[in-house]
MMTF fields as JSON, N, C-alpha, C and O atoms, coordinates in Angstrom:
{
  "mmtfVersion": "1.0.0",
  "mmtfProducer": "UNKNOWN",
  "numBonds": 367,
  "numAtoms": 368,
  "numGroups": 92,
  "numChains": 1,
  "numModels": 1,
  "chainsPerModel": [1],
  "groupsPerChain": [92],
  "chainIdList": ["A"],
  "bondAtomList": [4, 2, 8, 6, 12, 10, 16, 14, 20, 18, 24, 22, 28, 26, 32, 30, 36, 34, 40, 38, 44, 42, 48, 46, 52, 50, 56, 54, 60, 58, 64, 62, 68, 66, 72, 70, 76, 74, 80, 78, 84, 82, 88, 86, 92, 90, 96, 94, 100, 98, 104, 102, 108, 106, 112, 110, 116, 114, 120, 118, 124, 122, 128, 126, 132, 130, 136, 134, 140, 138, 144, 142, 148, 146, 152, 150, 156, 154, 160, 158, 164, 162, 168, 166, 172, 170, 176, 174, 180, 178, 184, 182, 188, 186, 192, 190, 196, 194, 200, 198, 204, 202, 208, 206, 212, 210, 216, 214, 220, 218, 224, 222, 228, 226, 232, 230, 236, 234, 240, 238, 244, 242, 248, 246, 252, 250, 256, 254, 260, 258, 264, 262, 268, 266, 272, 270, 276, 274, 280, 278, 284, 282, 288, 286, 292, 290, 296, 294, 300, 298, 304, 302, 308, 306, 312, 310, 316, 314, 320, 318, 324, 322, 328, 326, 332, 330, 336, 334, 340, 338, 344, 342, 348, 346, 352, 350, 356, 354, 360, 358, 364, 362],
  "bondOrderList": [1, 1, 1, 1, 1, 1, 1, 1, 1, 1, 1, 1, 1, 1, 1, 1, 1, 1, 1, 1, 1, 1, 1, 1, 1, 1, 1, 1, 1, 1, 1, 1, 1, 1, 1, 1, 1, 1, 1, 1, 1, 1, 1, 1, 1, 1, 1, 1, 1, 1, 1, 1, 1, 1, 1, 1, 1, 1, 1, 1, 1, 1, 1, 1, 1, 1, 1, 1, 1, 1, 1, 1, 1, 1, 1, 1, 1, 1, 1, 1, 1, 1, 1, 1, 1, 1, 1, 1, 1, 1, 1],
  "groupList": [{"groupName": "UNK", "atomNameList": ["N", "CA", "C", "O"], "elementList": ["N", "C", "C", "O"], "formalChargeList": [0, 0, 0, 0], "bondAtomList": [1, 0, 2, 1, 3, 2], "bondOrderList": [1, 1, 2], "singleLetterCode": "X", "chemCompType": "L-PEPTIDE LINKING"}],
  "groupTypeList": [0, 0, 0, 0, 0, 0, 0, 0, 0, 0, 0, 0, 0, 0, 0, 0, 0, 0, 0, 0, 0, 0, 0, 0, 0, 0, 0, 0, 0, 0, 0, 0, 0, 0, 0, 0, 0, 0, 0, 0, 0, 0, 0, 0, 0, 0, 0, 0, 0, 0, 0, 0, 0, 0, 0, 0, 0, 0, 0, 0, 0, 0, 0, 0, 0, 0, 0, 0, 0, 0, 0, 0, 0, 0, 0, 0, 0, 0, 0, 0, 0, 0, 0, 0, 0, 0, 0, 0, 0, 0, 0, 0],
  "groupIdList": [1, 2, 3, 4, 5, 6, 7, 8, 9, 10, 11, 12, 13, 14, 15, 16, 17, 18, 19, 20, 21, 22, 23, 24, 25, 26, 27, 28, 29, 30, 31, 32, 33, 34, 35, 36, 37, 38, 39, 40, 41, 42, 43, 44, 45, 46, 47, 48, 49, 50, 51, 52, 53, 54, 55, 56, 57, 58, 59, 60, 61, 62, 63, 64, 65, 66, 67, 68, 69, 70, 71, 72, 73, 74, 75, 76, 77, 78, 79, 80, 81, 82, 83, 84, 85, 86, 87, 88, 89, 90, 91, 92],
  "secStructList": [7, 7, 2, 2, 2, 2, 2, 2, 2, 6, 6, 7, 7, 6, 2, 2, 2, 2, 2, 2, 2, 2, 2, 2, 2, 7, 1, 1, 7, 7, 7, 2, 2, 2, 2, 2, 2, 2, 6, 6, 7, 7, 2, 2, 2, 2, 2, 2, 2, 2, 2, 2, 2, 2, 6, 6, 1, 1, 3, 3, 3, 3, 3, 3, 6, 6, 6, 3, 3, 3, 3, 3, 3, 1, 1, 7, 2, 2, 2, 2, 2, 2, 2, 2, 2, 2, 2, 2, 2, 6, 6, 7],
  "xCoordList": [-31.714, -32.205, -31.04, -30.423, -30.719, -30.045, -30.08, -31.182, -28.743, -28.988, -30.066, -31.161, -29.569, -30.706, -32.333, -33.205, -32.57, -33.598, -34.225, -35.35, -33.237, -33.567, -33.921, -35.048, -32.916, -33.181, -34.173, -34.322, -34.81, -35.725, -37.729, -38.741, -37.132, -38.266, -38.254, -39.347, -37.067, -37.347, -37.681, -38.013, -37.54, -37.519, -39.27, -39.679, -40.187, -41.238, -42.059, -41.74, -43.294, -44.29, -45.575, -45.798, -46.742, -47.693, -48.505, -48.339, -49.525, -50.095, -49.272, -49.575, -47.732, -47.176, -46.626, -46.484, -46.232, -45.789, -47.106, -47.109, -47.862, -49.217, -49.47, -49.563, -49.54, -49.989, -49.027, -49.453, -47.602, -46.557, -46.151, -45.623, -46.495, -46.857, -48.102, -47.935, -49.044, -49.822, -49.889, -50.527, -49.241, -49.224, -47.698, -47.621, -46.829, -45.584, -46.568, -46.537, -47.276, -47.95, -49.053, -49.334, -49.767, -50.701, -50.19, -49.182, -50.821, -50.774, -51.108, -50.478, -51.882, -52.394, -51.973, -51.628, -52.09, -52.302, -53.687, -54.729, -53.358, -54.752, -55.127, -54.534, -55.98, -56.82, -56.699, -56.551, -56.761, -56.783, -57.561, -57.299, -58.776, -60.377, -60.03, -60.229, -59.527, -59.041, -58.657, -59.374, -57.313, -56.493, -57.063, -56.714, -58.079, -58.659, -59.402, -58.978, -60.367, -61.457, -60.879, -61.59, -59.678, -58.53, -58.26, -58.463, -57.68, -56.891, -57.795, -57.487, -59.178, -59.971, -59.583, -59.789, -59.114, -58.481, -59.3, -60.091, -59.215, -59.82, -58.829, -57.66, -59.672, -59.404, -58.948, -58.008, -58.904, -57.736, -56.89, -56.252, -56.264, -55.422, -54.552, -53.333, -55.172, -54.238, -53.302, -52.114, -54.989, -54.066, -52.862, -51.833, -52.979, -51.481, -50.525, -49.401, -50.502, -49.681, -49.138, -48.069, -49.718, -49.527, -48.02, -46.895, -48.908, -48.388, -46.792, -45.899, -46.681, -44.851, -44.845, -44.088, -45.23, -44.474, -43.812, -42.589, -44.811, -44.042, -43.218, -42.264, -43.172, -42.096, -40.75, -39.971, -40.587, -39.649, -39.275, -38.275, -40.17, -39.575, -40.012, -39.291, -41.254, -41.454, -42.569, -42.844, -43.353, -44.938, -44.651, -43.807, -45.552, -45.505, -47.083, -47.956, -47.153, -48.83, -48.619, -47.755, -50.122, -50.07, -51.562, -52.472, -51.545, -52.955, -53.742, -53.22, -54.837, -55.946, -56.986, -57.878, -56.814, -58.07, -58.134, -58.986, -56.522, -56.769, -57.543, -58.029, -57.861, -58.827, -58.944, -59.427, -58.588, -58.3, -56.777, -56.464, -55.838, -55.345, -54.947, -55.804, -54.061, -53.977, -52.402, -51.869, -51.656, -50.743, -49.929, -50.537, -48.489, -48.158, -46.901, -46.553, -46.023, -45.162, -43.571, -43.324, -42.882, -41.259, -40.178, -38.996, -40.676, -40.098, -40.681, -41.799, -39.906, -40.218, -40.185, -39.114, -41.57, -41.127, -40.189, -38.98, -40.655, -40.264, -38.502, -37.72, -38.315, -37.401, -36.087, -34.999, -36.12, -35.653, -35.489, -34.374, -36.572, -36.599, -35.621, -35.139, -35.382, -34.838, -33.327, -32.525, -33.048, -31.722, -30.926, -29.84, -32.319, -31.89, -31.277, -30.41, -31.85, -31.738, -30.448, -29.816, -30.019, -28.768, -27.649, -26.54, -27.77, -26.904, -26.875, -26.017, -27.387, -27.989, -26.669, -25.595, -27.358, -26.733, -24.673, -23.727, -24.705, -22.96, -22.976, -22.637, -23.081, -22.801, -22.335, -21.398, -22.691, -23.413, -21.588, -21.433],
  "yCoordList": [-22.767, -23.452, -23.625, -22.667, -25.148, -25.044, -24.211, -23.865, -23.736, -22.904, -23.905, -23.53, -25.22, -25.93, -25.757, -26.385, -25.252, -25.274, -23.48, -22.98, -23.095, -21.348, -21.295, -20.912, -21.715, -21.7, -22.809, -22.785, -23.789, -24.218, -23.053, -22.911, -22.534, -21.735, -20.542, -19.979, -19.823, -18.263, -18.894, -18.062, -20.414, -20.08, -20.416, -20.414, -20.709, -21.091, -19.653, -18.5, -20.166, -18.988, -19.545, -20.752, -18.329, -18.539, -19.308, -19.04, -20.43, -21.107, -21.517, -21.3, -22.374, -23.15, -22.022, -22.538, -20.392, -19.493, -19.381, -19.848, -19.032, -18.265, -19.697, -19.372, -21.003, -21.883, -21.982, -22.034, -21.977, -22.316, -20.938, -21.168, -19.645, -18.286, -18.525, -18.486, -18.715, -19.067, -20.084, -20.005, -20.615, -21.957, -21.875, -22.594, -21.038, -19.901, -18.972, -19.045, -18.246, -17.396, -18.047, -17.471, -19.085, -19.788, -20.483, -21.158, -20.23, -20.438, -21.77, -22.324, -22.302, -24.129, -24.763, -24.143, -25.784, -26.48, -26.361, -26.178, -26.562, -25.696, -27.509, -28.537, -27.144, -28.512, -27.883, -26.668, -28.744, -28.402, -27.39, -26.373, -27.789, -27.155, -25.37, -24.409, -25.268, -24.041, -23.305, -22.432, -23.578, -23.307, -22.671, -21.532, -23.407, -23.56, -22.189, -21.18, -21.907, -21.02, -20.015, -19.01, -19.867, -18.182, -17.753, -16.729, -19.036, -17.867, -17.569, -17.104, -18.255, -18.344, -19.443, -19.235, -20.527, -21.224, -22.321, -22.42, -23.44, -24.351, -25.521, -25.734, -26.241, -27.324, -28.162, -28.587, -28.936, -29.71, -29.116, -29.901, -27.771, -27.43, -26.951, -27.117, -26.361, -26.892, -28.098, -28.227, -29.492, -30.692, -30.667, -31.206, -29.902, -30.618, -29.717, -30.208, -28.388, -27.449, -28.518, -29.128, -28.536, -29.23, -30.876, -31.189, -31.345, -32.588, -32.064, -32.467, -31.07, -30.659, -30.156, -30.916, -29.317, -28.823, -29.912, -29.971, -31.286, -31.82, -32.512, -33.007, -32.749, -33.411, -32.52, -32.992, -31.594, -30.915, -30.385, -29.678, -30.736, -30.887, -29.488, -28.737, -29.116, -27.255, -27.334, -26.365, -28.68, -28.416, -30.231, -30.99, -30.47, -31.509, -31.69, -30.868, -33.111, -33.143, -33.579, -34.304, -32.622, -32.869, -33.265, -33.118, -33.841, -34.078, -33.122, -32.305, -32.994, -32.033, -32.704, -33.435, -32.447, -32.911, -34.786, -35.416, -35.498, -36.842, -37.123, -38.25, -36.501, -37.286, -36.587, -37.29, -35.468, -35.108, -34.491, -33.823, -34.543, -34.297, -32.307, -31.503, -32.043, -30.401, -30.812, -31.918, -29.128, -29.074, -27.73, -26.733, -27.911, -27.148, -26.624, -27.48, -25.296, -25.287, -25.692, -25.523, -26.066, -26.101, -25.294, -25.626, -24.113, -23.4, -21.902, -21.925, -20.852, -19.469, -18.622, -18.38, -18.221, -17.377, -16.355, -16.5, -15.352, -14.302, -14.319, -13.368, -15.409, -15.409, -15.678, -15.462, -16.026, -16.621, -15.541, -15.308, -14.817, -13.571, -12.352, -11.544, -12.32, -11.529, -11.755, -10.856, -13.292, -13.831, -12.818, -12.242, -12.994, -12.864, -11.013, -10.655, -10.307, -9.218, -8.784, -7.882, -9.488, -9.305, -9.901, -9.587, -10.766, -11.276, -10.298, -10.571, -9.497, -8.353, -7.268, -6.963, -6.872, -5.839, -6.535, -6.023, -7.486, -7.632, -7.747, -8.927, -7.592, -7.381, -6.325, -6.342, -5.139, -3.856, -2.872, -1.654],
  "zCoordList": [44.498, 43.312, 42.352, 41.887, 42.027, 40.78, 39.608, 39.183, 38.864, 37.388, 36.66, 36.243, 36.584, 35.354, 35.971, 35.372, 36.678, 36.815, 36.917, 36.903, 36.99, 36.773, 35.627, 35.314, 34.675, 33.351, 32.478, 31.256, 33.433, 33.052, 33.174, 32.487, 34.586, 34.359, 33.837, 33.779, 33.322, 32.833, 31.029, 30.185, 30.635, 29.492, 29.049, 27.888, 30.363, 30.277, 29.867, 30.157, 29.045, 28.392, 28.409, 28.496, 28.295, 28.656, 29.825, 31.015, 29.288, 30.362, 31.244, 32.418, 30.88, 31.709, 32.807, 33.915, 32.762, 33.638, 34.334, 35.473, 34.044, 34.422, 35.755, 36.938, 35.392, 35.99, 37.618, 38.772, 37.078, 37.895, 39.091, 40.179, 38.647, 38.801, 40.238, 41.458, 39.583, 40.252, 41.986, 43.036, 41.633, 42.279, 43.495, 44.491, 43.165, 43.804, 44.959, 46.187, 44.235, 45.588, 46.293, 47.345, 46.025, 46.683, 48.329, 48.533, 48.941, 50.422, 50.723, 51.624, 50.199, 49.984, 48.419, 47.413, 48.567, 47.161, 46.7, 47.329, 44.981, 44.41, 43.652, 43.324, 43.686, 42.662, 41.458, 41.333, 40.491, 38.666, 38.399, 37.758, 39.048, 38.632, 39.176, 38.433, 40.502, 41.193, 40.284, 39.796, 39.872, 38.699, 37.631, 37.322, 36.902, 35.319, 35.976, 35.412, 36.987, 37.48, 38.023, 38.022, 38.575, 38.863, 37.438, 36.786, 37.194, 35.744, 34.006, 32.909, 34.752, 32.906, 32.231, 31.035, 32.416, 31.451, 31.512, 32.45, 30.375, 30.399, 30.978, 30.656, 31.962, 32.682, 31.884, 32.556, 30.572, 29.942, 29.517, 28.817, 29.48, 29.285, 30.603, 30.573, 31.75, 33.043, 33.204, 33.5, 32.682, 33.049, 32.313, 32.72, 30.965, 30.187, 30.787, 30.675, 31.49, 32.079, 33.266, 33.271, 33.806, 35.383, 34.817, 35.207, 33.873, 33.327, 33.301, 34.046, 32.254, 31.83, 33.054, 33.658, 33.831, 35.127, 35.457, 35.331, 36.094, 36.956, 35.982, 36.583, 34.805, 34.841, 34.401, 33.573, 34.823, 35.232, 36.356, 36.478, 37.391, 38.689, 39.01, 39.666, 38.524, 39.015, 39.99, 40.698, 40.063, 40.66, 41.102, 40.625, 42.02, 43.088, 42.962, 42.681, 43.279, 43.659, 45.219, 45.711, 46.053, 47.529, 47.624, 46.808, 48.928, 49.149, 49.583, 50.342, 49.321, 50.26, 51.066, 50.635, 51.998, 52.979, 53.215, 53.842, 52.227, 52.129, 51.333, 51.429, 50.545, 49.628, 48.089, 47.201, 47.824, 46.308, 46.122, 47.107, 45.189, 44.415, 44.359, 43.991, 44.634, 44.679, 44.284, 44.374, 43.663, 43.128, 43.889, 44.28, 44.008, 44.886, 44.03, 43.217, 43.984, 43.272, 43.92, 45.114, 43.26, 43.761, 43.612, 43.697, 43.363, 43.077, 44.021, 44.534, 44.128, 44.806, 43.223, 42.666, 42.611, 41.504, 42.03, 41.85, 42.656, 43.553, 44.11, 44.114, 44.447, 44.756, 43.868, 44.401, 42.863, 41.645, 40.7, 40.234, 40.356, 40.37, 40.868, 40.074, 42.324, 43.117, 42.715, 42.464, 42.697, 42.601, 41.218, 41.161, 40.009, 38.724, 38.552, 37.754, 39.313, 39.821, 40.277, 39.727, 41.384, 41.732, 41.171, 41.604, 40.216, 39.165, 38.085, 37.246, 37.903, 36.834, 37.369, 36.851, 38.678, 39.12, 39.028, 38.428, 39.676, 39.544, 38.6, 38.699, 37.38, 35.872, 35.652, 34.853, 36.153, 35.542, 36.484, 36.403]
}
């Protein structure tokens, strides 16, 4: 993963982590509604999460089944994570 984009997601908070978080450990693409009903949140406020993701290049829309709309992430939280870790440690 590019730095501009490391540092596009560690500087993310709240819904937009929680959403993009989400959507990193998911095994399929999730529909909006999925989303809004895992994490408690209200479904127009996913959409506006989902909206800035992608246009920062963190979340993708995929198809499901051909026929609705699901969101997938572009990113490995976890792994990005791990990276930030061992950049930590050669510091130290």
């Amino acid at each position: 993963m590019s730095s501009q984009l490391d540092d596009t997601v560690l500087r993310l908070r709240g819904g937009s982590l929680k959403v993009l978080s989400l959507l990193s450990i998911s095994h399929r693409p999730l529909r909006p509604s999925e989303i809004a009903e895992l994490l408690g949140m209200q479904l127009n406020d996913v959409g506006k999460y989902l909206v800035r993701l992608g246009s920062k290049g963190l979340v993708s829309k995929a198809n499901i089944n051909g026929n609705s709309s699901g969101y997938v992430s572009n990113v490995d939280i976890l792994e990005l994570v791990l990276d930030h870790e061992r950049r930590l440690r050669e510091l130290e």
